[in-house]
Structure formats: C-alpha cells, structure tokens
BASEZA-923474 format. One record per residue: residue number from 1; x, y, z of N, C-alpha, C, O in turn. Coordinates in Angstrom, 1 decimal, padded with zeros to 4 digits. Example, Ala and Ser with C-alpha at 12.3 -4.5 7.8 and 13.67 -1.06 7.14 Angstrom:
<atoms>
<1, <013.2, -005.7, 007.8>, <012.3, -004.5, 007.8>, <013.2, -003.3, 007.8>, <014.2, -003.3, 008.5>>
<2, <012.8, -002.2, 007.1>, <013.7, -001.1, 007.1>, <012.9, 000.0, 007.9>, <013.4, 001.1, 008.0>>
</atoms>
This chain:
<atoms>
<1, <099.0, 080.9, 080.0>, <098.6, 081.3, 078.7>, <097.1, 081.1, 078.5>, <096.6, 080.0, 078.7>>
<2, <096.6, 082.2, 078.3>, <095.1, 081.9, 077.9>, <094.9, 082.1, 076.4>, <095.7, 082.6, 075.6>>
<3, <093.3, 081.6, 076.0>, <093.3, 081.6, 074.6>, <092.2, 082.6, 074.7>, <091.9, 083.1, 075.7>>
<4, <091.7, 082.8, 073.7>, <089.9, 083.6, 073.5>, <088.9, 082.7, 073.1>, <089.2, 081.7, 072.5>>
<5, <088.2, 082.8, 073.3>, <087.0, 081.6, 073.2>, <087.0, 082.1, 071.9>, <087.6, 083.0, 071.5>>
<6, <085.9, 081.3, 071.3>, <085.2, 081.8, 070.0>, <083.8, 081.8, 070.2>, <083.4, 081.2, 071.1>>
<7, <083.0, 082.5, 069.3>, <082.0, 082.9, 069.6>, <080.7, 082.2, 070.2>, <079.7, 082.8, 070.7>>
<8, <080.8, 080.9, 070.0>, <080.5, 079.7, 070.0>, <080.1, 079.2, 071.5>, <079.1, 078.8, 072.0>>
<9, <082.0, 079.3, 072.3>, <082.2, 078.9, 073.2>, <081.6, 080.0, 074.2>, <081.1, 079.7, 075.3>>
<10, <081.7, 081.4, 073.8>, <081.1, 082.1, 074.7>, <079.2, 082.2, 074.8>, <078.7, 082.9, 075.7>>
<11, <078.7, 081.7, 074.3>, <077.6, 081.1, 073.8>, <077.0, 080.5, 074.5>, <076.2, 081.0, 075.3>>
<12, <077.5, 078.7, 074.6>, <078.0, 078.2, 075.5>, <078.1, 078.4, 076.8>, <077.3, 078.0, 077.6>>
<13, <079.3, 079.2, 077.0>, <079.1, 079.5, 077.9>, <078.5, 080.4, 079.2>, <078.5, 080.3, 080.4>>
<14, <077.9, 081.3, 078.3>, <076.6, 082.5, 079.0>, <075.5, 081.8, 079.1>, <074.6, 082.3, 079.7>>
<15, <075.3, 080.3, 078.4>, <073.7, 079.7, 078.3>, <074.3, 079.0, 080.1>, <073.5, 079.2, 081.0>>
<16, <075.4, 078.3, 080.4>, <075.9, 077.1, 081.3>, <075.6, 078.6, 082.0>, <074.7, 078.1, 082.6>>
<17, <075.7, 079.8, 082.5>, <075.9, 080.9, 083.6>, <074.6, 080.9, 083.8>, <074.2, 080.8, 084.9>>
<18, <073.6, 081.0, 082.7>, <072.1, 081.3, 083.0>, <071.4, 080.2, 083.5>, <070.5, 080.4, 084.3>>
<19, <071.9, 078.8, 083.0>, <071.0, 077.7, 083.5>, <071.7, 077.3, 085.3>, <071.2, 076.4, 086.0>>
<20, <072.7, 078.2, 085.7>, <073.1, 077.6, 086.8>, <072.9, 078.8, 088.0>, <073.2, 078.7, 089.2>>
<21, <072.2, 080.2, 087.0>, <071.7, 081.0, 087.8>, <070.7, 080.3, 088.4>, <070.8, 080.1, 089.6>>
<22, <069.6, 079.8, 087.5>, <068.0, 079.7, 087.5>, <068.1, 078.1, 088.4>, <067.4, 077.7, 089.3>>
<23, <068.9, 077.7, 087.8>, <069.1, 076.5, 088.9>, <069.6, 076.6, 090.4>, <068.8, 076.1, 091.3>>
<24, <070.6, 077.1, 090.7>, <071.3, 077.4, 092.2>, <071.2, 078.9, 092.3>, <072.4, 079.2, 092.6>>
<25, <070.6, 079.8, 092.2>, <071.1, 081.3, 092.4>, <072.3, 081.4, 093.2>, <073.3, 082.0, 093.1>>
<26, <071.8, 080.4, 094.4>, <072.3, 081.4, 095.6>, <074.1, 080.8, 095.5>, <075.1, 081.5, 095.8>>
<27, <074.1, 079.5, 095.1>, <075.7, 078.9, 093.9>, <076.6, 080.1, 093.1>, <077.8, 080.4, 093.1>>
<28, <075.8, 080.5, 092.4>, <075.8, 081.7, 091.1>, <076.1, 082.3, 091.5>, <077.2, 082.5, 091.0>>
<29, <075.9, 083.2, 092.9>, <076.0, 084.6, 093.4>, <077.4, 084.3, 093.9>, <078.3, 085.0, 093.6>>
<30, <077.7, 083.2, 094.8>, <078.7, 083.1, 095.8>, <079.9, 082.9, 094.7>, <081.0, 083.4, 095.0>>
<31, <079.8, 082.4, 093.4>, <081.2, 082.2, 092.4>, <080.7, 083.8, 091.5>, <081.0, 083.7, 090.4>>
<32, <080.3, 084.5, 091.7>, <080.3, 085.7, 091.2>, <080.9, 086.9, 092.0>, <081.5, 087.8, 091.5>>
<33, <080.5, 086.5, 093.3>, <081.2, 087.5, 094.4>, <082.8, 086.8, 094.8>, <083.8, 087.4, 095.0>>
<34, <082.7, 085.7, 094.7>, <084.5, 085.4, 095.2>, <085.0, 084.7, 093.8>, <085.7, 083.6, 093.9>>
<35, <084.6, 085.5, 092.6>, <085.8, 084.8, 091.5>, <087.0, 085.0, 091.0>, <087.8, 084.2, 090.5>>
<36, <087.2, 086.3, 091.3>, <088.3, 087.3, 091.5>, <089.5, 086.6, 092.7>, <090.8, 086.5, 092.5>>
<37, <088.6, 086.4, 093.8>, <089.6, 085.9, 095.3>, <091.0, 085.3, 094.6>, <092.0, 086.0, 094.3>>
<38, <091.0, 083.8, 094.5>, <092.4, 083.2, 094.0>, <093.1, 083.7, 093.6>, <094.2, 083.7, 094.1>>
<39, <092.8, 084.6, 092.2>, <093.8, 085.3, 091.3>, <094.3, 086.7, 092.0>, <095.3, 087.2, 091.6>>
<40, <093.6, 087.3, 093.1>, <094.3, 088.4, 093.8>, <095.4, 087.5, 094.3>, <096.6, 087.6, 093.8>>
<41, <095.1, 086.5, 095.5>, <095.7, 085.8, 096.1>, <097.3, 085.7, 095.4>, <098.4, 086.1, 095.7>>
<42, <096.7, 085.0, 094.4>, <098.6, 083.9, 094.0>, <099.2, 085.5, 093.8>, <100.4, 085.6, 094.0>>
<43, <098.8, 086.2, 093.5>, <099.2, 087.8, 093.0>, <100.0, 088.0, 094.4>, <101.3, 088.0, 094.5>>
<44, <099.4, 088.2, 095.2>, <099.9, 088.8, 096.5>, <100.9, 087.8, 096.9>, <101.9, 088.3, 097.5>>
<45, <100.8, 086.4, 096.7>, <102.0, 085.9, 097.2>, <103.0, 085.9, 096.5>, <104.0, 085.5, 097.1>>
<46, <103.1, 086.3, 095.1>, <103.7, 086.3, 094.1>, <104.6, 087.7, 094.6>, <105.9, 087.6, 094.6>>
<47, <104.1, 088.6, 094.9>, <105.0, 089.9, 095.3>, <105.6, 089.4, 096.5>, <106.8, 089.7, 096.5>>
<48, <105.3, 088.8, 097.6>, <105.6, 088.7, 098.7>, <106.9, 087.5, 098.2>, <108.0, 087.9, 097.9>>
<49, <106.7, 086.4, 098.3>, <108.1, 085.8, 097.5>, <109.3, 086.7, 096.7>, <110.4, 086.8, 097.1>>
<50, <108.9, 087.1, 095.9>, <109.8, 088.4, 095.1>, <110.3, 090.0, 096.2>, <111.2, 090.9, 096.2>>
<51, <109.6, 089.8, 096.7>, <110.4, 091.1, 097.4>, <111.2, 090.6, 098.6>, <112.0, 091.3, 099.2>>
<52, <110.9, 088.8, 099.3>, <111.8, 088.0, 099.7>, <113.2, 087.6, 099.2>, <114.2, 087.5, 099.9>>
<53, <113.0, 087.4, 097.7>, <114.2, 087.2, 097.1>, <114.9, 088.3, 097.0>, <116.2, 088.2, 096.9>>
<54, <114.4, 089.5, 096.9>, <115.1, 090.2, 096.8>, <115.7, 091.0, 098.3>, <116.5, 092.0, 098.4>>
<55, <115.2, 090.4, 098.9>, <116.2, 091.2, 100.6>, <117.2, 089.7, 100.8>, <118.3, 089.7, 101.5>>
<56, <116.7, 088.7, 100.3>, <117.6, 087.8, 100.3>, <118.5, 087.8, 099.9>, <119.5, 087.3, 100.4>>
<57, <118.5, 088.5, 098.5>, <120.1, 088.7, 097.3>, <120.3, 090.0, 098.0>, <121.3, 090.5, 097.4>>
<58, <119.8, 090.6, 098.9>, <120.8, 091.7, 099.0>, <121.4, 091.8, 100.3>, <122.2, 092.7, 100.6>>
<59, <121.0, 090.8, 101.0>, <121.5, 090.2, 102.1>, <123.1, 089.6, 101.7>, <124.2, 090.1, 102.1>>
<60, <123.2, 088.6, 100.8>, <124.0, 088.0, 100.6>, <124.7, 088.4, 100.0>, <125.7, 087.7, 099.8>>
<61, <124.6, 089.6, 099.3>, <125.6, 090.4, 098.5>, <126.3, 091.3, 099.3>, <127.4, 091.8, 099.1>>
<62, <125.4, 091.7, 100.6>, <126.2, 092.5, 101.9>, <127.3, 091.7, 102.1>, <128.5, 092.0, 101.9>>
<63, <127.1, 090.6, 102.6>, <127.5, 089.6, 103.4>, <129.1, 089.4, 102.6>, <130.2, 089.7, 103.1>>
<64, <128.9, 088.8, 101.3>, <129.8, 088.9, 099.9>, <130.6, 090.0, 100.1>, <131.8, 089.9, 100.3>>
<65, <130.3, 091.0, 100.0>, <130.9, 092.3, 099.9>, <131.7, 092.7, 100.8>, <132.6, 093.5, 100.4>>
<66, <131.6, 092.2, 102.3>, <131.9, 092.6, 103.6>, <133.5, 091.4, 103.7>, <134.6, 091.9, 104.0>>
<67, <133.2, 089.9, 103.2>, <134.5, 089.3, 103.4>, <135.2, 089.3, 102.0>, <136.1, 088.5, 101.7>>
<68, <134.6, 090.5, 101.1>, <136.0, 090.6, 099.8>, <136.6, 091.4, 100.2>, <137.7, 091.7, 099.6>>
</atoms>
C-alpha cells in the first residue's frame, strides 16, 4: 500500500534528488537508470510462481480425476 506524499514531502524530496545529483552524479545516474529493476523483477517472479501453481492444480486435478 502506498500513500501520496504531500506537497511538502515532494519538496523535500526533489531538494534530497538535487543535492545528491550535485553531490555524486555518477550515484544519481546509476539509481536513475536501475530504479525500475526490483519492481520488474518481484513482478516476473510473481507470474512465474502463479503460472506454477497453476500447472500444479491442474496436475493434481488430472491425477484426482483419473483415480475417481
């Protein structure tokens, strides 16, 4: 669950983006180019588990089905 910042916090937080450009760019650039990564990631394992459970339940529903 996420919230929305308030105006404040986004504030905040675009001054903390700017002073950590002007401080590390080359920091800045690398969490700008891979900040996305993780959240594809859990995504893709998230389908890959789920389309596991699901040849799993239909594995076992063959299986079920075959000694009723």
């Amino acid at each position: 669950m996420s919230m929305a910042l308030s105006t404040e916090e986004q504030r905040i937080l675009a001054e903390i983006e700017t002073r950590l450009a002007e401080d590390d760019p080359r920091l800045a650039r690398r969490l700008i180019t891979h900040g996305g990564t993780p959240r594809r990631r859990v995504r893709l394992i998230a389908a890959v588990v789920i389309a596991a459970l699901g040849v799993i339940t239909a594995l076992v529903s063959a299986i079920l089905a075959a000694f009723s």
